[in-house]
N, C-alpha and C positions, 0 to 999 in steps of 0.2 A: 572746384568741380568743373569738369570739361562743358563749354557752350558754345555751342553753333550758333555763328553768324554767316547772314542769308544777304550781307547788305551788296555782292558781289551778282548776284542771281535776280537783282531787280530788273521786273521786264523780261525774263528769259524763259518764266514759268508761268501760267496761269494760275490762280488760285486753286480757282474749280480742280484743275489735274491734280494740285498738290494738295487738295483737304481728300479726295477722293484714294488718292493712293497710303495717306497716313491711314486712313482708317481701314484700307488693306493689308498694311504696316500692323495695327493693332493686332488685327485677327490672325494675321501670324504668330504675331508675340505669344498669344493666346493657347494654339495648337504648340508650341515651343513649351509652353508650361505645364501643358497638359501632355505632353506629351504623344500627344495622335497625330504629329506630318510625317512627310519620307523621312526616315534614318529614324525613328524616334528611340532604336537601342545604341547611337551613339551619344545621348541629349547626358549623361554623366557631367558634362562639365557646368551644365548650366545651372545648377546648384552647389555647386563645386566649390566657390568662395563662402557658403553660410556651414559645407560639412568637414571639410577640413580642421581635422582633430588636433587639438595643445599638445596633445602625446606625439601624432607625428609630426609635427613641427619640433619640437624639440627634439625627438632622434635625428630629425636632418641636421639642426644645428650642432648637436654633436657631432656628428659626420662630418659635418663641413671642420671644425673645430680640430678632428682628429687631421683631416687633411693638411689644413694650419698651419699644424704643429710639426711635422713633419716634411712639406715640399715646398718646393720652391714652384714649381708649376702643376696642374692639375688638367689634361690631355681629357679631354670632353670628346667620348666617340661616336656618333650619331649624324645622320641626314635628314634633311627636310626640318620637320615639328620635332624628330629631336633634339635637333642643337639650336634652331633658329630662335625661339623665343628664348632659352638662356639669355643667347649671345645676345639679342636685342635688349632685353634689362641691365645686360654688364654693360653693356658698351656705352647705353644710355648714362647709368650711375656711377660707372669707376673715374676714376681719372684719366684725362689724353693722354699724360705720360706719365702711368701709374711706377713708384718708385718702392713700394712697401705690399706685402701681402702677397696672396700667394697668384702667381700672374696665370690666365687659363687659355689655354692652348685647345686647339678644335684638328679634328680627325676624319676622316670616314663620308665626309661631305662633299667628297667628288673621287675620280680614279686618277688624277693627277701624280704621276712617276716621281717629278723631279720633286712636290712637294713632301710626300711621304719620306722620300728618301733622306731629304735635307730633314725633315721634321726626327725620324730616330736619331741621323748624325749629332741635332742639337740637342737629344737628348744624354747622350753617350756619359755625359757626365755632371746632366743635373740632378738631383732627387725628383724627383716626380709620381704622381698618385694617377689613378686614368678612375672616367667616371664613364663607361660603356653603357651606350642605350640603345636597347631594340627591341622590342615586340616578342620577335620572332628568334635574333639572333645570324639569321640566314641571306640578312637583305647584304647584299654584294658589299657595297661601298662600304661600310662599318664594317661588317667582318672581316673583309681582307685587311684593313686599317689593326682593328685590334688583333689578327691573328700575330703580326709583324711586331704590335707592340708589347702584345705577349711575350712572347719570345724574347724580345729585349728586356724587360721586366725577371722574366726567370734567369737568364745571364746575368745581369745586374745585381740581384737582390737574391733569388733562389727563390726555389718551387716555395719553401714550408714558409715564408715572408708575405706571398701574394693579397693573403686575407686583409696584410695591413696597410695595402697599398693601392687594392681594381675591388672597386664597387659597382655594382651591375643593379639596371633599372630594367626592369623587364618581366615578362606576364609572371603572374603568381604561380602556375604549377605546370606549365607544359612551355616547349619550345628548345630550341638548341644552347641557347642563353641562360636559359634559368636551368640546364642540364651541368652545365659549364661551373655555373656558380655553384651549386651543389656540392662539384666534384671540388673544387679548392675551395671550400667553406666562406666563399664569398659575402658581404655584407648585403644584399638585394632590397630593394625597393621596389614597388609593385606600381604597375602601369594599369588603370584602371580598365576591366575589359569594354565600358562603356563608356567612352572617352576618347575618340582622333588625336594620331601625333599632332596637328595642326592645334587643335584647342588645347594642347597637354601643360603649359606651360605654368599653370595653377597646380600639375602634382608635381611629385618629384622629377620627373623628368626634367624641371626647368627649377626645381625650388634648389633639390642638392647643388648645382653649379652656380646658381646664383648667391646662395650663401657663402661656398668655398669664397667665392668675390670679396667676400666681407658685407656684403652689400642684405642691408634688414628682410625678411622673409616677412618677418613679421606687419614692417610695415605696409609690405608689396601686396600682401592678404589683405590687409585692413581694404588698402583702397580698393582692391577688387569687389571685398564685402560693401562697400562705399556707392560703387558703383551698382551693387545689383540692386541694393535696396533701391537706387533711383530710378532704372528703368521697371522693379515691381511696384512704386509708388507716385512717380511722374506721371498726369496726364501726357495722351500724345502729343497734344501741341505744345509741349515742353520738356519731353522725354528725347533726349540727345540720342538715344539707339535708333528708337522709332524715326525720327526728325533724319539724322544721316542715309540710314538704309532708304526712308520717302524720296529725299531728295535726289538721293543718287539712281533710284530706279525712274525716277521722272525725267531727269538729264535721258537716261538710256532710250524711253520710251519716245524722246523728241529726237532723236538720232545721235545723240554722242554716247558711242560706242568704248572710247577711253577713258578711263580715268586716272590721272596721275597726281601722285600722293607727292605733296610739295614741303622739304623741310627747311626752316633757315637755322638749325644747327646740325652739326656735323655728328653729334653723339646720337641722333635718331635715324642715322646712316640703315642699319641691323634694324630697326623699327618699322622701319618699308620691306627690309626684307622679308621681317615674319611677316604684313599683310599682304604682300605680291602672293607670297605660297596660301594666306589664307584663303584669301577672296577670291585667285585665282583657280586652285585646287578645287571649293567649294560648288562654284557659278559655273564654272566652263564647261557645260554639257548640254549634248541635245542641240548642239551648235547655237547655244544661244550664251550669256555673259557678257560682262561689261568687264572688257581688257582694263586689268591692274600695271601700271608705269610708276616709276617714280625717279624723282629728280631731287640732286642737295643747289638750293642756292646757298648765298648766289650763286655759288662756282658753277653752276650748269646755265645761267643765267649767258653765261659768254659762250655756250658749246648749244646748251636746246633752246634757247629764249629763242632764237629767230623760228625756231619751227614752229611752237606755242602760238608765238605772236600772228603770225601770217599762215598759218597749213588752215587745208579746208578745214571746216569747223566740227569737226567726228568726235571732239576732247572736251572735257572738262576735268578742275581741278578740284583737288579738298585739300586746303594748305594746313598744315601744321603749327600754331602760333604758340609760340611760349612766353608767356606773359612778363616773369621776370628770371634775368639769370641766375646762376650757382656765382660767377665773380664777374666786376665789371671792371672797365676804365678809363679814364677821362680823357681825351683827346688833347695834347698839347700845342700851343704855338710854335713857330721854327723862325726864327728872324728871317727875312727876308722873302717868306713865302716860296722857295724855290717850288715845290710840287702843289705850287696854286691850294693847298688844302687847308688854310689858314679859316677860311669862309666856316669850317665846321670844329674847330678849336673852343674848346669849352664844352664840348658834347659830348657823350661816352658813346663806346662803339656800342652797347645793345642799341641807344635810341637813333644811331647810325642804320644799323640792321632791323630795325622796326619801321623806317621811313623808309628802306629798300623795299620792303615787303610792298607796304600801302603804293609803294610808287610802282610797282610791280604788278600790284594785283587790277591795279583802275587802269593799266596800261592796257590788260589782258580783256580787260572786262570791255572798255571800250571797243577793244579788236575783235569782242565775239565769245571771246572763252569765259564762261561762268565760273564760279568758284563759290566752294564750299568753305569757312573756314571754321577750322576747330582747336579753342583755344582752351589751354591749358594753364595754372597758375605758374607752375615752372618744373622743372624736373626733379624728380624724386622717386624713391620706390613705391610713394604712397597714389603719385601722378601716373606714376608705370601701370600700377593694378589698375587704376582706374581706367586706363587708355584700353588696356590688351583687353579686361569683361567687354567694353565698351564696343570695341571692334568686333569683338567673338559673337557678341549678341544683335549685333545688326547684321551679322553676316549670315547667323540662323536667320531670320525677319528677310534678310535681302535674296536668300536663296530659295524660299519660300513665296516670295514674292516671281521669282521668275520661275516656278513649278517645275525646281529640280529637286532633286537629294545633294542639300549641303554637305553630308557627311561622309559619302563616298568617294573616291576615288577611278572609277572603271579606267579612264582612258590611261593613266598612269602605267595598267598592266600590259598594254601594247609592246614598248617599249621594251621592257623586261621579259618577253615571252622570245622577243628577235634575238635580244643577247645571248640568253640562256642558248637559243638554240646555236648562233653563231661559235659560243665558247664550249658547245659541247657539253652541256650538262645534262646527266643520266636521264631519260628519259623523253628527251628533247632531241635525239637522232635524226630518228625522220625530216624534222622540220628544220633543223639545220642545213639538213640538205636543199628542203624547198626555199631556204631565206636566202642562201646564197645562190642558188639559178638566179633569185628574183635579183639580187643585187649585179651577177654578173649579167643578166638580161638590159638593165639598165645604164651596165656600162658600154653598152652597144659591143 
């Protein structure tokens, strides 16, 4: 089970702020369950690990299964909450250099030319299945992605084949998507309407590609179920949701402004990335938020450690510890010592990369920078669930805590109204014309 340790934050908090803000923390959690804060028609997920049905768990796994059996890669089309929690489970549980199973490839996550382009050319002549996700169907970056890989799919394989090959996740009865699947008797899986791409990763949106993985659905669920039951049966002063979302709103409240999510393995790469889009997407409003960063040691250790160690002190961390590995190894002697490294001969590299950490963290602590650490017993899918509830529900408590709506989006839509209008889409004339004055106004 995930535990916070506080032994890095001695001295840097007051008691008094931090029992004051847990029991703010509480009363959050509270309107979270009851469902009466901002957003309270997107709170679907927060139940999410006790109602998830044996019947569709088991259709997924068939899915995935049928996937299996037939390709050799599986093209995951989706942005944001839709692809990023997948991609964070595979990457945390497959293998670095997976040799067996069906390998998963991702789409639609940026407007990048040269990668789309190389991404059809490699597919030209593998078998391949596409697991397409969207809402709406409409959002730019995925449908241009699957309209392209459409089309290569109908080249490839023919119209009357499609059904056994693009599974679409997307609303139950309206949208361009679920119009699409209809028309070629697609396989569909249903996106909860009360449920954010950013928390989706408990439906299918994140269960079908993580299966294809090979990687247990089942057991990814359990931990999630694992985890809720502790945050509905932990006191606060032992409840790890409650305890994270406190501490980190008490860091913000004293002026550290950043937070960066520190890992010392390489497979939780994608695990930052799904909470950079959680916490940042949720918190950043009404200009107020506690900026999400994150770092892989050590390797950032020789690129960001000087800035950690010495930048004013606007930062604090919450490290990542994984208690024990998936494979270890022993450090061997070298006759003669040529690379001085003889001194740690007989030691295996985890407990190498566990005295980085500690040497690490009292270096930082002394310089100023607090840290959170949140330890894990080691990775698995059962670790995974536990982590993602865990985060998802301190970030409702954390968003609430700063008197936003976690479960919104607004300032997202900025963005997408200038495109729209720059590329000309129906309706958006006008303001195309005013976005581009304003851009060539700007260009003096």
């Amino acid at each position: 089970m995930i535990q916070i340790n506080t032994r890095f934050l001695k001295g840097m908090l007051s008691q008094q702020d931090v029992e004051t803000i847990l029991q703010q923390s509480s009363e959050c959690a509270k309107r979270l369950e009851e469902k009466t804060g901002l957003g309270n028609d997107f709170l679907g997920w927060v139940d999410l690990p006790s109602t998830i049905k044996t019947t569709q768990l088991e259709d997924i796994q068939a899915t995935a299964r049928q996937i299996q059996n037939h390709s050799e890669y599986l093209v995951v089309v989706g942005i944001g909450g839709s692809y990023l929690g997948a991609r964070a489970i595979i990457e945390a549980n497959q293998a670095f250099f997976p040799t067996q199973g069906v390998k998963i490839l991702y789409a639609g996550h940026h407007l990048d030319a040269d990668y789309h382009a190389e991404l059809l050319e490699f597919l030209q002549d593998k078998d391949f299945s596409i697991n397409v996700i969207s809402k709406s169907g409409t959002t730019t970056e995925p449908a241009l992605a699957f309209r392209s890989l459409l089309k290569l799919m109908q080249k490839k394989y023919g119209s009357d084949k499609l059904a056994e090959r693009i599974f679409s996740t997307t609303d139950a009865q309206k949208g361009a998507l679920k119009k699409l699947s209809d028309e070629y008797n697609l396989k569909t899986f249903t996106i909860p309407d009360d449920v954010g791409g950013r928390y989706s990763v408990l439906t299918p949106v994140g269960l079908l590609p993580i299966a294809a993985a090979g990687i247990s659905i089942d057991e990814f669920v359990t931990g999630a179920k694992a985890m809720r039951q502790t945050v509905l049966t932990q006191p606060k002063e032992s409840n790890p949701a409650l305890l994270y979302a406190s501490y980190r709103n008490a860091l913000y409240q004293s002026g550290k402004k950043i937070e960066i999510l520190v890992n010392y393995n390489p497979r939780l790469f994608y695990l930052s990335e799904w909470w950079k889009q959680l916490y940042g997407e949720s918190e950043g409003k009404q200009q107020k938020g506690i900026f999400p960063a994150s770092v892989s040691f050590t390797s950032d250790l020789h690129s960001m450690g000087q800035y950690i160690q010495d930048v004013e002190r606007i930062l604090f961390e919450s490290v990542l510890q994984v208690q024990q590995p998936q494979k270890d190894f022993t450090i061997e002697p070298v006759q003669g010592d040529p690379d001085g490294l003889n001194y740690i001969a007989g030691k295996t590299l985890s407990y190498v990369n566990e005295r980085a950490g500690a040497g690490t963290g009292l270096a930082h602590y002394e310089g100023g920078v607090p840290a959170l650490e949140i330890e894990i017993p080691k990775i698995s899918p059962h670790s995974c669930g536990e982590l993602v509830y865990f985060y998802e529900y301190a970030c409702g408590v954390s968003g609430y805590l700063l008197q936003v709506n976690p479960f919104d989006q607004p300032g997202v839509e900025a963005y997408k109204k200038n495109m729209f209008a720059l590329l000309g889409k129906k309706g958006f004339e006008q303001a195309g014309k005013e976005v581009e004055a304003k851009l060539k106004n700007l260009s003096g």
